[in-house]
Phi, psi and omega in degrees: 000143174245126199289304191317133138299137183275181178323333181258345163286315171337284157331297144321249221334282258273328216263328183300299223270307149313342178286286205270345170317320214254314203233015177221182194262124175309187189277137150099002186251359208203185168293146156280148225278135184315152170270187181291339193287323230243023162281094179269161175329296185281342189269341156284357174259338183295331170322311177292290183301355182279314191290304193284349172281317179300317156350265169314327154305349190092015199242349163259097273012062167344280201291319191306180206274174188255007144288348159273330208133310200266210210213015167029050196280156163254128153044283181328314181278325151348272170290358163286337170285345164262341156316308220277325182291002173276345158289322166256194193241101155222193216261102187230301202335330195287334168233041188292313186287276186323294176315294191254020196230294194292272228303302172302345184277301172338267189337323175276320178202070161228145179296145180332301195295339196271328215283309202276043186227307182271321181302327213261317166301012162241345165266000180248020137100016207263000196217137197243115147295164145237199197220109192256061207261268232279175197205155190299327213241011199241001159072243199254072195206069167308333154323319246250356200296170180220354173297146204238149144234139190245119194254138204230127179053236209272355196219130182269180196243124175265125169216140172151178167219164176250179170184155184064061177254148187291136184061359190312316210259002180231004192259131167277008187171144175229161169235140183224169216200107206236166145286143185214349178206111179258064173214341159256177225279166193263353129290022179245339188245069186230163187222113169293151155182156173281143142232169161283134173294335192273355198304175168289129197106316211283112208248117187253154193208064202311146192244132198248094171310188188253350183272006174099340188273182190217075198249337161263202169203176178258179166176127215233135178232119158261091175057032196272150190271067192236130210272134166354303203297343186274343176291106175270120166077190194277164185291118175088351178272003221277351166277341173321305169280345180281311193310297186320301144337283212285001195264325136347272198332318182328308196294303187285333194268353205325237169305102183290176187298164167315153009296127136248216188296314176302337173273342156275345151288346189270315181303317173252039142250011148266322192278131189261142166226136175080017211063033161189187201279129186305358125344314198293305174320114182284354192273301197285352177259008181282301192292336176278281183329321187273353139255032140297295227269323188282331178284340180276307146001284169310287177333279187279019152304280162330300175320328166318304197302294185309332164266015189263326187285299197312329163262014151096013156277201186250137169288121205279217187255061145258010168289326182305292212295356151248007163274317159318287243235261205332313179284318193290326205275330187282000179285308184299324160291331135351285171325289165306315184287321176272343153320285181311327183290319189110224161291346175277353188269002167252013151311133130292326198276079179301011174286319168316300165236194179335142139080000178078010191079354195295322160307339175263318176328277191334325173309294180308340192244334160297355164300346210259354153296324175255037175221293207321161148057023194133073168326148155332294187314310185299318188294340195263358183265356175292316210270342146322299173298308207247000196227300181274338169086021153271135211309133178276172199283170186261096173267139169312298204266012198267127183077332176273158179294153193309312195307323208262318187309142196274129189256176145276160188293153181243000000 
């Protein structure tokens, strides 16, 4: 691994850095920045205006072509642009999905004319996607999906539903992974496309966490209506374009939210325990060192990743393996830190305790890290399979038509 920037990177860090020096709040000065449930009227426009300042600096679509918008930068500089941004807190979270999920799949197989319509309006925050995936009955199996499109002249018919989508309720346009031929195999009869979120049918139904936000949704298709034209990639090819998404995703889902390790030190140097700052304490510096160590771990994990763009490869699936542990350790630290509070950790009300809240949020809101982008399972039969070269699961379904597979009762 190579630790060094080379000169030119050097240059980027120093100007990134100045960049947020000037216009953003360091990490650890402040509230931490809202996720999507807890996004309301003034906090999506500060979002939007935050993307377009980042814009106008040079700092968004690093990597994309500069007919979009970007700066056709290699790999790298991304990530130095995000290494420099884990030091402060800003309002990014509204285009994480879009930026790093939708747009680049748009960019692979969509037509020119729609590319120059769209791209440049979602890196300048002025347009929100969402990711039209996941399904009631299809767990973590995305093949397994059943909303249908049926094609009638120039335009197919959508009936069906999604669930857990992020955002749904703040996004003007989606890309969705529909069935279109259920007699073949279940990753053969799938189909892609963008739609407008507003279309007719389309019914959104926000899911109301245990942590108070309302950050997924249902999202219910009647007979909504989407034109040929609309279709990334070929009829039936639609797993093909989902892999390109989810290989994004990888990429995109990237560091969950705060608290981290730095927030459980500061949190135990205010808080006493015994007459003295729970810092003191030999028990909480055993549990804050062993996850300094899973994060330094992690830290040079990445670095894999970074050098590999820095020589302009593709990073393998040994990326699942920081998103496995970076969820699971941000539950425990959660876990703890309300622990160390006491009776104040079953407070909710962040005016109230310690951190803002950040620690009980976080508690509540953290299963959905170790789902998002990949179930705990799913990462660990990649890093089985794909990482260690062990014999893959034995599929039932494997080869048969969708149709034919033995279901539950419905």
């Amino acid at each position: 691994m190579d630790f060094n920037d080379t000169p030119e990177e050097a240059s980027f860090r120093a100007r990134a850095r100045a960049f947020l020096a000037a216009e953003a709040q360091p990490k650890g000065t402040g509230r931490p920045t809202l996720r999507l449930g807890g996004m309301v009227g003034e906090e999506v426009t500060r979002c939007k205006a935050w993307q377009a300042k980042k814009a106008d600096a040079g700092f968004a679509g690093i990597t994309w072509q500069k007919r979009f918008g970007g700066h056709e930068l290699s790999p790298i500089f991304q990530v130095i642009y995000n290494q420099e941004e884990e030091d402060f807190t800003v309002p990014r979270g509204l285009f994480e999905i879009g930026l790093g999920m939708c747009i680049p799949t748009m960019m692979t197989y969509a037509q020119p004319e729609q590319l120059d319509r769209y791209v440049q309006p979602a890196l300048r925050g002025e347009e929100v996607w969402c990711q039209l995936f996941s399904e009631p009955a299809g767990g973590s199996d995305l093949a397994a999906l059943r909303t249908k499109a049926e094609r009638d002249g120039d335009e197919w018919v959508i009936n069906g539903q999604k669930i857990w989508t992020s955002g749904a309720h703040l996004s003007d346009f989606g890309i969705i992974v529909v069935r279109t031929d259920p007699n073949v195999p279940k990753h053969e009869g799938l189909t892609f496309f963008f739609l407008d979120m507003r279309s007719p049918g389309i019914e959104i139904r926000s899911i109301h966490q245990m942590s108070g936000t309302r950050h997924f949704n249902e999202v219910f298709f009647t007979d909504v209506r989407v034109p040929d034209s609309q279709r990334l990639g070929q009829v039936g090819q639609g797993w093909r374009v989902s892999l390109t998404t989810l290989m994004n995703e990888r990429l995109a889902v990237g560091d969950p939210a705060r608290p981290d390790v730095d927030d459980l030190v500061a949190l135990s140097r205010s808080l006493v325990i015994d007459g003295q700052p729970a810092i003191r304490n030999q028990a909480t510096r055993e549990r804050i060192a062993e996850w300094y160590a899973r994060a330094q771990g992690l830290k040079f994990t990445k670095f894999r990743t970074m050098t590999a763009l820095s020589k302009g490869e593709t990073p393998g699936p040994e990326n699942s393996i920081h998103k496995l542990v970076n969820a699971s350790k941000l539950q425990d630290i959660a876990s703890y830190g309300m622990d160390l509070m006491g009776e104040a950790g079953m407070v909710i009300d962040d005016d109230l305790v310690e951190a803002w809240g950040m620690f009980q949020s976080a508690l509540l809101s953290s299963p959905s890290a170790r789902i998002a982008g990949g179930s705990d399972e799913i990462l660990k039969n990649i890093i089985a399979e794909r990482v260690l070269g062990l014999p893959a699961d034995i599929r039932v379904d494997k080869n048969r038509a969708f149709n034919t597979v033995p279901t539950g009762n419905r």
